[in-house]
N, C-alpha and C positions, 0 to 999 in steps of 0.2 A: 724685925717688923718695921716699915716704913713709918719715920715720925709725921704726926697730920701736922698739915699746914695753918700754921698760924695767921688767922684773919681778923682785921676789923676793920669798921666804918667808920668815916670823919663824918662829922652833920649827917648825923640821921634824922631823917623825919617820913615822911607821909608816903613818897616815891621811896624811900629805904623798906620802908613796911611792908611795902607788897612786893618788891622784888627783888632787892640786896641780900635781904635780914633772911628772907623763906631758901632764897638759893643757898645761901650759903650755910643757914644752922640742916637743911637737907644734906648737905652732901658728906660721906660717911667718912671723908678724908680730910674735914673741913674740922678744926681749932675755931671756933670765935672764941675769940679774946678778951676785945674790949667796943667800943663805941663812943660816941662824943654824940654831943647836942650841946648848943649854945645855951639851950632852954631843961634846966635840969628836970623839970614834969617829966618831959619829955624822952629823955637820958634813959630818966629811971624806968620810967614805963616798957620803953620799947627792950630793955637790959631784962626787966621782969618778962618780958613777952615771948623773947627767945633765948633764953636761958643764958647769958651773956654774963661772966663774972664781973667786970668791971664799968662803972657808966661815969663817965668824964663831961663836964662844961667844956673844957682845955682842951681843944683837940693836938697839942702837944702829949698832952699826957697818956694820948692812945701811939701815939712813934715811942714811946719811952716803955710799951710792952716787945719792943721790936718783931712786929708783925711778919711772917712773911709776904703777906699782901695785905693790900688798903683797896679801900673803896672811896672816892673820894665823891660827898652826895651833896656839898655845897654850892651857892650860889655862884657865877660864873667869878664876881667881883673876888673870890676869896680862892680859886682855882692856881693861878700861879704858886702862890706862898704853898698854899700845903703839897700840892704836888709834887715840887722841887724838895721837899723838905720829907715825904713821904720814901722816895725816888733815891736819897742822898742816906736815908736810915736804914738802906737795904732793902724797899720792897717793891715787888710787883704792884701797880697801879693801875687802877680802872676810876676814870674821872667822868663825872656827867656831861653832858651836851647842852645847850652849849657850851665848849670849851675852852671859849676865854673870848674877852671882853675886846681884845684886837690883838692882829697876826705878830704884832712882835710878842706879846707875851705866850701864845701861842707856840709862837718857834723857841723859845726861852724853852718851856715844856719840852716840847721833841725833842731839843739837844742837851738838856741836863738829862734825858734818860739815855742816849746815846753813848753821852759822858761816861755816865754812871753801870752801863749795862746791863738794866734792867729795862722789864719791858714796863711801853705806857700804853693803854687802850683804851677807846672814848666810848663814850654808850650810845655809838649806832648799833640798835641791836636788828632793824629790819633786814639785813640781809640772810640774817638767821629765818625768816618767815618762808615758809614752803614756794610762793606763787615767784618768791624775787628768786632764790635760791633756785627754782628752774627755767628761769627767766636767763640767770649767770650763764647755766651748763648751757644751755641753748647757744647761746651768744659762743662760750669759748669755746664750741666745737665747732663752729664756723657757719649755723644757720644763717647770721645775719651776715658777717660778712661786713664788708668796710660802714659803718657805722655813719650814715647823710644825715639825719634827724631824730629827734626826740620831743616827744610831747610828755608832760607829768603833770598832775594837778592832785593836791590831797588837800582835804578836808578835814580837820581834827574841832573836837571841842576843847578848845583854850579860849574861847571869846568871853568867859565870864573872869578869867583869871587874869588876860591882860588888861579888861577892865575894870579891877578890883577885888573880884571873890576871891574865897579863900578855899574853894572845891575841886580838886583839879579829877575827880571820878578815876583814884588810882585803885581803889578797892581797897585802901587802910582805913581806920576812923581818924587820922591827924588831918588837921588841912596845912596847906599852904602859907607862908607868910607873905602875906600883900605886895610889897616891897621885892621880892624873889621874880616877880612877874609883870612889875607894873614903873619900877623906877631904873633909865635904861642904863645908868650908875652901875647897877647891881645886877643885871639882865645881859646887858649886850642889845638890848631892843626886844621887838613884839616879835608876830607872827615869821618874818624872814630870818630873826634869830633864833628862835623857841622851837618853830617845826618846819621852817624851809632848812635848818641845819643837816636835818633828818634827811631831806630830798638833793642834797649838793653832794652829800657822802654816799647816799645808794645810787645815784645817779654817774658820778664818777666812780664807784665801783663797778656798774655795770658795764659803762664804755672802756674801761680800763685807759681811759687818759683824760686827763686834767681842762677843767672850765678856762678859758685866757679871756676873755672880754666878756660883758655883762651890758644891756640896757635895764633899767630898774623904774619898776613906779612902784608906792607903796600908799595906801587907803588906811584913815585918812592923810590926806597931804600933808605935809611937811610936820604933821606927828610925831614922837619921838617910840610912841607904842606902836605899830602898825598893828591892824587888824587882818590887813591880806595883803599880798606882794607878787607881782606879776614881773616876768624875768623874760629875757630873750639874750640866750648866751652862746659863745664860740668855743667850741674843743677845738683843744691841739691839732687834731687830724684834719680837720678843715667843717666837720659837720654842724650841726647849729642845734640848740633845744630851745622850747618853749615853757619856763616852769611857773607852777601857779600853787598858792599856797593858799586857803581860806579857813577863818576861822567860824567855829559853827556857835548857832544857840546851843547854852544847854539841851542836852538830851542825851539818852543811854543807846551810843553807837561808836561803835569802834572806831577808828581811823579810815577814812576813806578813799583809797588810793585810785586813780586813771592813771595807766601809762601807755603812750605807743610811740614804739623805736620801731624806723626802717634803717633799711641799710640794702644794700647792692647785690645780696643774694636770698632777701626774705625779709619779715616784718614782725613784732611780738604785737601782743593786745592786753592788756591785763589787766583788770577791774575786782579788787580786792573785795566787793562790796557783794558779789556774786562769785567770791573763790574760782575765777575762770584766771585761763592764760590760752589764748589762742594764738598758734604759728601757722603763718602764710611764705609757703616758698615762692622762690620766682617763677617755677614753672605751674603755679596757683594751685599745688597741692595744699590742702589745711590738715591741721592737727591742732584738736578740740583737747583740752587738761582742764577734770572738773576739781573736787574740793580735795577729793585724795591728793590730788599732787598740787594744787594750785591756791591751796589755802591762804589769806592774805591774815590770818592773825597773828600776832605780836604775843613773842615771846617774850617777856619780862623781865627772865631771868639768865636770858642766850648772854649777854655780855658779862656778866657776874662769871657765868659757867666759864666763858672762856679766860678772862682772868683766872681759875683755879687752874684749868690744862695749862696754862701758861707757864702757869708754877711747877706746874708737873712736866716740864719741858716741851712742852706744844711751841711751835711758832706761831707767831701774833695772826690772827687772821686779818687778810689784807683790807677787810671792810669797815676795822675799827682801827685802822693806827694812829697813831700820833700823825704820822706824816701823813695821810688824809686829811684828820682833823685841823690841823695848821691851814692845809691850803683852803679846808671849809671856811675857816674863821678868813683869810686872806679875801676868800670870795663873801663872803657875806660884808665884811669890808667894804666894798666894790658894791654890792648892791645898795647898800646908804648913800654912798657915794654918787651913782647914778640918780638915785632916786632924788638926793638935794637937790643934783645942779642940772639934772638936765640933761648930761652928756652920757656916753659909753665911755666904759673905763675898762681899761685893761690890768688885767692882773701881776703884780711886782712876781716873778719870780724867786724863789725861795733863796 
């Protein structure tokens, strides 16, 4: 009989609750083992919730059940450490987004799991959503065809969290700690770190090549939280995007995605908010995808999931790797940097 895979979480809290802790005590192949919280209420609670033998402060002392995978659900500032240290103790790793506070520590990550042989994957979990996922197939079978432009604008309610609440509407009863979202120490910054992360990794997923230059404004000015971030960036191939990031008042709605990509043999359209994706070929034939294939929601728990195939010898899906991730944090880099001084900034190379 196959021995189940041994799992636990570093810093569980509110975002663990509703999507780490359910994926993974669901799945029939899945060992939780142990968990961490800095905050032992909290430990204990979420240990008592999902029937979790062991609840640690230390998240040292959850590497010392030797996991075969971690879940790593802390604050960007604390990402390096445990990750390498995760990574170095024999396991599969899945670490949240944003994934580190700047690209050297970032690439630190990628090449201790490289080192080390194990995989690391970040929690972009949108390409796992129906409407992007046909969005992908479309593009690699060659609808679009060389890739000239891209428009993206999304919508998320985080404006009460980078302004201090403690609610981030994950569907647990923990909230948030203040600090996780609001001091850019411990953040990596507001709205172009928090959920333009999201849109730099599906975005160069989609094109299948890499942002190089960036113009940046971010709202308000010279803020260290930004509330929204307005982008004008250069792919590799020569093509340009337009990317916009806003954060909303509270209220009870999902994530709000606009995107439209042309390219040289056709065009996509897709507005998460109406599960549509509409293809335009060049010779102006259309093809309408309503919510059966074009669904724009957020699976929760697609990144956790694939961390377990991982373990179960899947290869890493190319929408969450380390090496995305790196150049995400590289490029949001570049967007502060734009937005301080003024200029365009080109991307260091890895």
């Amino acid at each position: 009989m196959t021995r189940s895979i041994r799992a636990a979480v570093i810093s569980a809290g509110s975002w663990s609750q509703s999507s780490h802790l359910p994926t993974l005590a669901a799945h029939p192949g899945v060992e939780l083992v142990a968990l961490s919280s800095p905050n032992e209420a909290t430990a204990k609670n979420l240990a008592a919730a999902f029937d979790v033998p062991l609840a640690f402060t230390d998240w040292r002392d959850v590497l010392a059940q030797k996991p075969d995978i971690v879940v790593v659900s802390s604050p960007p500032v604390a990402h390096e450490e445990q990750v390498i240290a995760a990574l170095e103790a024999g396991a599969h790793v899945l670490v949240e987004k944003p994934f580190a506070l700047e690209a050297v520590a970032a690439s630190r990550m990628r090449d201790a799991a490289d080192r080390v042989g194990r995989t690391l994957l970040v929690g972009f979990g949108w390409p796992a959503a129906p409407g992007f996922a046909l969005s992908k197939a479309l593009i690699d079978r060659g609808e679009i065809g060389k890739i000239e432009h891209l428009t993206m604008h999304l919508a998320v309610n985080t404006r009460a969290l980078l302004m201090g609440g403690t609610d981030g509407g994950w569907g647990g009863d923990g909230t948030s700690n203040t600090a996780t979202y609001t001091d850019r120490k411990i953040s990596g910054g507001g709205s172009a770190a928090v959920s333009m992360s999201h849109q730099l990794g599906l975005i160069e997923w989609l094109a299948g090549e890499p942002i190089v230059a960036v113009s940046a404004s971010t709202y308000p000015p010279g803020r260290e939280i930004d509330l929204h971030a307005s982008v004008n960036a250069d792919f590799a191939g020569g093509g340009t995007a337009a990317i916009s990031s806003g954060s909303t008042h509270p209220y009870l709605a999902r994530p709000q995605w606009h995107l439209a990509l042309y390219g040289d043999k056709g065009q996509i359209w897709l507005d998460s908010v109406v599960d549509h994706v509409r293809l335009v070929r060049a010779n102006g034939d259309v093809v309408e995808y309503g919510e059966a294939d074009a669904s724009g929601l957020y699976d929760a728990g697609a990144p956790t999931t694939a961390l377990i195939e991982c373990a179960l010898g899947a290869p890493a899906p190319t929408g969450l790797t380390a090496q995305l991730a790196a150049h995400v944090v590289a490029v949001t880099d570049a967007i502060y940097e734009s937005a301080r001084t003024g200029q365009k900034i080109r991307i260091p190379t890895a």
